[in-house]
Backbone as JSON, one array per atom type, in Angstrom:
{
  "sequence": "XXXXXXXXXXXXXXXXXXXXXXXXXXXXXXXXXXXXXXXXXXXXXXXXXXXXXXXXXXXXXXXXXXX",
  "N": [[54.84, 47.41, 87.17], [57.28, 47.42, 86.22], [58.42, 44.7, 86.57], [57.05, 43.63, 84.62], [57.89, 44.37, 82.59], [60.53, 43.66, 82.76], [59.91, 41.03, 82.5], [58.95, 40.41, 79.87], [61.4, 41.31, 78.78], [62.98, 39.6, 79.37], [61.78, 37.23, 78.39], [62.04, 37.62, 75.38], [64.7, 37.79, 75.15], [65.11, 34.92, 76.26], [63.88, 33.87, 74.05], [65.44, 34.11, 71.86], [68.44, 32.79, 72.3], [67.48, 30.3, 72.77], [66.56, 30.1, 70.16], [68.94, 30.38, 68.94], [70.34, 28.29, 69.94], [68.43, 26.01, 68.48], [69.51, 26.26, 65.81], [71.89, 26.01, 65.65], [72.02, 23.46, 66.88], [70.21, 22.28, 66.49], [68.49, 21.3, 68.61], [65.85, 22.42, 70.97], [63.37, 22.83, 69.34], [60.47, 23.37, 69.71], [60.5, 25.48, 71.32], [61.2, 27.86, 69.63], [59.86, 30.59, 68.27], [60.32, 31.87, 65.94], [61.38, 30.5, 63.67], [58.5, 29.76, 62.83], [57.26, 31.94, 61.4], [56.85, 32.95, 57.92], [58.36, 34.61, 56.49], [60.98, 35.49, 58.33], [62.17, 33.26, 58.63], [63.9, 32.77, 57.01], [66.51, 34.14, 57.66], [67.0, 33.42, 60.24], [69.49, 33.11, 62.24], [70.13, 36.19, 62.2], [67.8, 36.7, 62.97], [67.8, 35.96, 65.46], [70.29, 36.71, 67.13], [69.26, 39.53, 67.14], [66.97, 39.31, 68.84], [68.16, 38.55, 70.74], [69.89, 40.79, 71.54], [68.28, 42.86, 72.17], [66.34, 41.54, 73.89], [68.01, 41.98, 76.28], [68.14, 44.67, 76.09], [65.75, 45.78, 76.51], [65.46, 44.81, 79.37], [67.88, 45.77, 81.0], [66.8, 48.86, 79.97], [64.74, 47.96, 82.14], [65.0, 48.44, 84.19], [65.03, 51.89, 84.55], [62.81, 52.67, 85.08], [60.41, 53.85, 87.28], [59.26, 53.0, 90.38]],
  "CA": [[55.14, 47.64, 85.77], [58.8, 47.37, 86.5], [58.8, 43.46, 86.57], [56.26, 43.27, 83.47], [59.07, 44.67, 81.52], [61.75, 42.83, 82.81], [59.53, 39.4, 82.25], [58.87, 40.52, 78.95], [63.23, 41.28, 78.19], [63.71, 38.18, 79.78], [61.11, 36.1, 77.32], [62.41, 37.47, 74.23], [66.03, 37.15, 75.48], [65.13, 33.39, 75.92], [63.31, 33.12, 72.37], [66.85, 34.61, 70.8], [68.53, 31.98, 73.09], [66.9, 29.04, 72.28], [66.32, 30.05, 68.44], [70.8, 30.21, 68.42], [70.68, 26.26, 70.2], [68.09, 25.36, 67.68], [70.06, 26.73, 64.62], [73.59, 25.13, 66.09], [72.31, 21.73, 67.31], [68.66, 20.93, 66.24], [67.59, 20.83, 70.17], [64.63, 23.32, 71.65], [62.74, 23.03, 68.45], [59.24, 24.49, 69.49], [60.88, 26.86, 71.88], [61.53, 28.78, 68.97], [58.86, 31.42, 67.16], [60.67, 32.44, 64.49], [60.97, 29.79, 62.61], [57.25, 29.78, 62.23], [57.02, 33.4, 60.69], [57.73, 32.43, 57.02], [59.22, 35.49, 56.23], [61.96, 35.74, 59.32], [62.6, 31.71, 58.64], [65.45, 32.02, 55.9], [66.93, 34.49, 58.29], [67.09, 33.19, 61.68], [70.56, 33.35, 62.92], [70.22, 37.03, 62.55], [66.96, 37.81, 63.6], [67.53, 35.23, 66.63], [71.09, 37.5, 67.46], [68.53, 40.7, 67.28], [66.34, 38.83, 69.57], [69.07, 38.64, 72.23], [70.57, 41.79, 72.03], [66.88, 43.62, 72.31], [65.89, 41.41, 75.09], [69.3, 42.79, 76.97], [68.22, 46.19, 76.04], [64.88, 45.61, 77.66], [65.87, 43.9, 80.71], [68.64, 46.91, 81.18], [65.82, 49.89, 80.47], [63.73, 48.67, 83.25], [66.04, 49.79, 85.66], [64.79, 53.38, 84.33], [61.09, 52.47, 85.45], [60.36, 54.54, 88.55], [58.07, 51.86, 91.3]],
  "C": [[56.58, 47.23, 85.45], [59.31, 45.58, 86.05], [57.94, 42.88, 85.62], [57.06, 43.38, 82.62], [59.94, 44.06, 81.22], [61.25, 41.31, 82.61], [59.76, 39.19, 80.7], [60.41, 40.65, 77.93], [63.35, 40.06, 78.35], [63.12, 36.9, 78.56], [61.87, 36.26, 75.76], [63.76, 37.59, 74.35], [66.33, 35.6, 75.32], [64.69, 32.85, 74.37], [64.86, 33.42, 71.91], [67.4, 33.34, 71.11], [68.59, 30.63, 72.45], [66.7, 28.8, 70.76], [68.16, 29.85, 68.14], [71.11, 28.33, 68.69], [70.17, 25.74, 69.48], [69.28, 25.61, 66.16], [71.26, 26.17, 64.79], [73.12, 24.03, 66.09], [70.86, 21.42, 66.55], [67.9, 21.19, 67.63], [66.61, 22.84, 70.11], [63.65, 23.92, 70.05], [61.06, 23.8, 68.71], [59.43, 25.13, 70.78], [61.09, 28.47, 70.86], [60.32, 29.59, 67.69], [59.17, 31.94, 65.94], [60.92, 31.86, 63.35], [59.21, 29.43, 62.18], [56.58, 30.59, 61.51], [57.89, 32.79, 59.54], [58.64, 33.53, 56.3], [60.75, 36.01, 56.94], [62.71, 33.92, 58.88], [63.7, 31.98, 57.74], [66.56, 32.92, 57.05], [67.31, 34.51, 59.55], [67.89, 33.22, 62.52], [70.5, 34.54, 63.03], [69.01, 37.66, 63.36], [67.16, 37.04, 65.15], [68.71, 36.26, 67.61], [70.06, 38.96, 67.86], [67.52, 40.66, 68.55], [66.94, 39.34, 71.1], [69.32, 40.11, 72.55], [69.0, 43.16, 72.36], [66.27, 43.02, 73.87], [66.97, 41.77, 76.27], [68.92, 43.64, 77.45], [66.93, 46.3, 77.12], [65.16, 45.81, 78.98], [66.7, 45.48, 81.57], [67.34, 48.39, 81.39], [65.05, 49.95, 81.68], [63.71, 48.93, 84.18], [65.65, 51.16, 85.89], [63.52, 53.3, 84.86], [61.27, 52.95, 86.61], [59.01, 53.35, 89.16], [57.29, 52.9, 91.67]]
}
């Protein structure tokens, strides 16, 4: 369970990630899901920042997971 969690921090760590390189340069264009939600799309620098700092938080909690 422990390393389901931490796959799962780690994926939406990388969507944040990759949605900040698309939004700076143009590059990892269908790495990124949030521009396809048309409601998150005018907003994407922040929800892509929210992205990161959630997949962190993840990643960090599943330290608390007992094996």
């Amino acid at each position: 369970m422990k390393k389901i969690v931490e796959t799962i921090g780690f994926l939406v760590f990388i969507q944040g990630v990759g949605g900040l390189v698309f939004e700076w340069t143009g590059w990892f264009r269908l790495w990124t899901v949030v521009r396809h939600i048309d409601f998150l799309s005018d907003r994407g620098l922040f929800v892509h920042i929210v992205l990161i700092v959630t997949g962190a938080a993840v990643m960090i909690a599943a330290d608390a997971i007992k094996t």
